[in-house]
N, C-alpha and C positions, 0 to 999 in steps of 0.2 A: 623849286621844290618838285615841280612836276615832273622837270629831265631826270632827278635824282631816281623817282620812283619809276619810273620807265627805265632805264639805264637798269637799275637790279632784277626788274621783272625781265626784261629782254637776258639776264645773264643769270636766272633762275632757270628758265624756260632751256638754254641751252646747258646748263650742266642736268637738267630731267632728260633732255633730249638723248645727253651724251651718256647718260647712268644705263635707258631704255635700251641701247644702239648696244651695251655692251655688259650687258645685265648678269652674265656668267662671269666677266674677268671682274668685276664690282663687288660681286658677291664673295669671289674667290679671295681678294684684295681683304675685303674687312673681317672675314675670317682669322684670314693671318694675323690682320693686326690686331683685334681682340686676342689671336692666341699670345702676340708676342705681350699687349698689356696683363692678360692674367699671370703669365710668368714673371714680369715684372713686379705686380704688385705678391706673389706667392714669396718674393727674392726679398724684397725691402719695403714693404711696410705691413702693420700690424698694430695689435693693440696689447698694453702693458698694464695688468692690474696689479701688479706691484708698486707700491707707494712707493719704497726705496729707490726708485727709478727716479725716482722726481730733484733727487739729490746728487750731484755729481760726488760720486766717488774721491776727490781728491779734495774735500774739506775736510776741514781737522778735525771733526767732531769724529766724522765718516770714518778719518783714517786712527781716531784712539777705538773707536767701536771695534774697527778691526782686528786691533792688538786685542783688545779685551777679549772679542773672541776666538783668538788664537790661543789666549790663556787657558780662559775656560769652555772649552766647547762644549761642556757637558750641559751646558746651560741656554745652547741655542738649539731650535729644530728638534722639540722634546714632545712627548706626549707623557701628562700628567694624568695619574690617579690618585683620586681621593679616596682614603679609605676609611669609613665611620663605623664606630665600635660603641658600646653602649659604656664602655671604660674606656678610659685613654691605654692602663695597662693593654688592653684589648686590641686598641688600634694598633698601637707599636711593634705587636707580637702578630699582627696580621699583616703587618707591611714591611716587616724584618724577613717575613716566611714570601710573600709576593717576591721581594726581590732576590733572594734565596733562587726561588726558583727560576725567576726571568736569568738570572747568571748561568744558571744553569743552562740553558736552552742558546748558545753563542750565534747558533744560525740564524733564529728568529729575532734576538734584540743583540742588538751592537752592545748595550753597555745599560745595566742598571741601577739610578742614583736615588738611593736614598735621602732624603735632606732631613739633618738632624739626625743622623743616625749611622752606624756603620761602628767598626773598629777604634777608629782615632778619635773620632765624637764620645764613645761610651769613656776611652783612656783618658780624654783631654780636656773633658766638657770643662774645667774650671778654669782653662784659660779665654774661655770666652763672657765671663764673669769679670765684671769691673772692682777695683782695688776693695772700697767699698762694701762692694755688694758678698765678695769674697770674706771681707772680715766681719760683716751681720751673719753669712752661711758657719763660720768659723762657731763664734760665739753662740749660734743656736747650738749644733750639735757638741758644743762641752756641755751648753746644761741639760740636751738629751743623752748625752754618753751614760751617765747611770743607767738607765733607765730601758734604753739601748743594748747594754748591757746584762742585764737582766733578763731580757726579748729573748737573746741571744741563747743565752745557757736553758731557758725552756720558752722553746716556740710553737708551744701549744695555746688554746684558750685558756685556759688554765694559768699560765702565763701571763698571758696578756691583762687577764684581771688583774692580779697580784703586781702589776706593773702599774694599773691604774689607784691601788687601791696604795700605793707607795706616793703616784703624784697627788692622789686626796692626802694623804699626812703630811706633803708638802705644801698644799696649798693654804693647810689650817696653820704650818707653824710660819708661814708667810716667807720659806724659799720661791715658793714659785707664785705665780700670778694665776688668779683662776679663770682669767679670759684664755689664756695659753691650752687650756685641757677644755673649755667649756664642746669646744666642738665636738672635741675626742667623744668624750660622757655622753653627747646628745645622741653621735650617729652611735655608739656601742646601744641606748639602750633600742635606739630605732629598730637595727635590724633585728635583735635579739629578744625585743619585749614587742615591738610589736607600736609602742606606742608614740602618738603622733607626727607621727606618716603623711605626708604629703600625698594630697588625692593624684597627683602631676608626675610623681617621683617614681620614675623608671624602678621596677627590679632589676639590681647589679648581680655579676657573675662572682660565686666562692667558686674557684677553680681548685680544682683536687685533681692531680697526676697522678696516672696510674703506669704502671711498667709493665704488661704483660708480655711473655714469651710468647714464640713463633706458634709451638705447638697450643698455646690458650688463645690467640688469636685467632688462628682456626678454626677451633673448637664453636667458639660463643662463650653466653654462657650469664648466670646473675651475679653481677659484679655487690655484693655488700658494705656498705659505706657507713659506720658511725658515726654520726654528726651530735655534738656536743648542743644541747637545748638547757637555756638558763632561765633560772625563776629566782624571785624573792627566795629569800630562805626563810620557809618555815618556823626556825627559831627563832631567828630575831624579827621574822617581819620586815628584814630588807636595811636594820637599821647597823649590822654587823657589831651590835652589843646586845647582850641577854644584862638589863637592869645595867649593874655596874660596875661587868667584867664582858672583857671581849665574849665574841659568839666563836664557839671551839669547831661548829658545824662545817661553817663559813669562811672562816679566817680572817675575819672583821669586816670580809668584802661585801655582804647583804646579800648575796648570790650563790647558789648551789649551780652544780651542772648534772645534768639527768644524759645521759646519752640516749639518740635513739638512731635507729638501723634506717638507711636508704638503700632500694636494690636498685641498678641498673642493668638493665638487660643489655648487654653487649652482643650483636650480633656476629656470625659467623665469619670468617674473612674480614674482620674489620683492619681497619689500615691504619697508622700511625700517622700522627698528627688526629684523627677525629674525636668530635667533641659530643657529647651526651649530655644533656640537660633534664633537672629535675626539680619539681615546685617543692618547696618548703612550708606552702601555705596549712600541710596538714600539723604541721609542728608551730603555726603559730605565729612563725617568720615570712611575713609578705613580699619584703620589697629585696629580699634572697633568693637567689636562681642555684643553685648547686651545678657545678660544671665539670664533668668529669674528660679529662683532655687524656687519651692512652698514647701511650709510647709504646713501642715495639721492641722490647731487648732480645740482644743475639744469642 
């Protein structure tokens, strides 16, 4: 044990002696080859924080992934925007217009997808509808096609009542089911009377379009807006019969409509596409936002 430790001490001693003796070509030497290991390790080796690395490339899962994203590549390497609207109509129209304009801009976004939406989705939506679910969608809208119908030929509030005041004479002579309209009834009288209102429940946007010309957008100016405001009727007290003859006021519907004026101030240079908002809280209606959306015509 003792020769061993002697032997390396004597052969320690000479390589210090021979390092000492030649202390410039030493120096010079380990330079070089520290420079050749940082080239080295600069050349081939490193650190991979991609998981996908972990996987060779030629297993089958790896290699249907591939295909798949050869199919659809719209669908890898994406940056998602969510867009929240106090309506869903709201959202769709805000993220129909977002991608609108990323299309527009081909330098800055390669390609902008909509999901759930575009051209082919609005034409085709019912092929993605199951046999089934197709023939429930079928069978609602025959027994809303009256009714629908009706919508159609006058789409005003006015309208709308007389549309409802048709599914009440159908609910009493028992065509229709009154869980089918109960929702309808609730939120009509919600927004319009006012009464129980959810202390939680968002004000929703009535959006009203406006068209003005180049030279009115320039200008400015107070945009007047009549908004139809409804109440019991008077004569019957809401019950759309006076005694034991229809109410002639009303039209059996328990409802009068009073119009009243909103002005929006439209400012000068306003731009198309912008939106104006105004409370209805002065007429009665809380959880109605009035929204007035301008277009620009040429």
């Amino acid at each position: 044990m003792n020769s061993i430790e002697q032997a390396i001490g004597r052969w320690l001693a000479q390589w210090v002696g021979t390092v000492q003796r030649n202390a410039v070509w030493v120096t010079l030497g380990m330079s070089l080859a520290t420079l050749a290991i940082i080239y080295y390790v600069v050349g081939h080796l490193g650190i991979r924080g991609d998981t996908e690395s972990l996987f060779s490339q030629d297993l089958p899962f790896k290699r249907i992934e591939r295909r798949y994203q050869e199919a659809f590549p719209m669908l890898y390497e994406n940056m998602f925007v969510v867009v929240d609207a106090p309506t869903p109509e709201r959202a769709g129209e805000a993220a129909s217009l977002l991608a609108a304009r990323m299309e527009a801009e081909p330098r800055r976004f390669h390609r902008a997808y909509l999901p759930g939406g575009g051209e082919f989705f609005e034409n085709h939506a019912f092929l993605y509808l199951e046999t089934q679910e197709l023939e429930d969608l079928a069978d609602k809208l025959a027994i809303a096609q009256p009714y629908l119908a009706e919508l159609s030929r006058d789409g005003t509030l006015r309208g709308l009542t007389s549309m409802m005041a048709r599914g009440g004479r159908a609910v009493r002579e028992g065509d229709v089911s009154g869980d089918q309209l109960h929702a309808l009834f609730d939120r009509f009288l919600r927004n319009f009377t006012g009464r129980a209102v959810p202390k939680a429940e968002r004000p929703e946007g009535l959006t009203c379009n406006v068209v003005l010309s180049s030279e009115e957008a320039a200008c400015g100016g107070v945009l007047p807006i009549q908004v139809p405001v409804f109440a019991h009727c008077p004569t019957c007290s809401g019950t759309g019969r006076s005694w034991y003859f229809p109410c002639i006021d009303c039209g059996t519907t328990g409802i009068v409509e009073e119009p009243a004026t909103i002005r929006i101030r439209i400012p000068p240079g306003v731009r198309s596409g912008s939106r104006f908002a105004a409370s209805l809280a002065d007429l009665g209606i809380g959880n109605l936002v009035l929204e007035v959306l301008v277009r620009i015509g040429r």
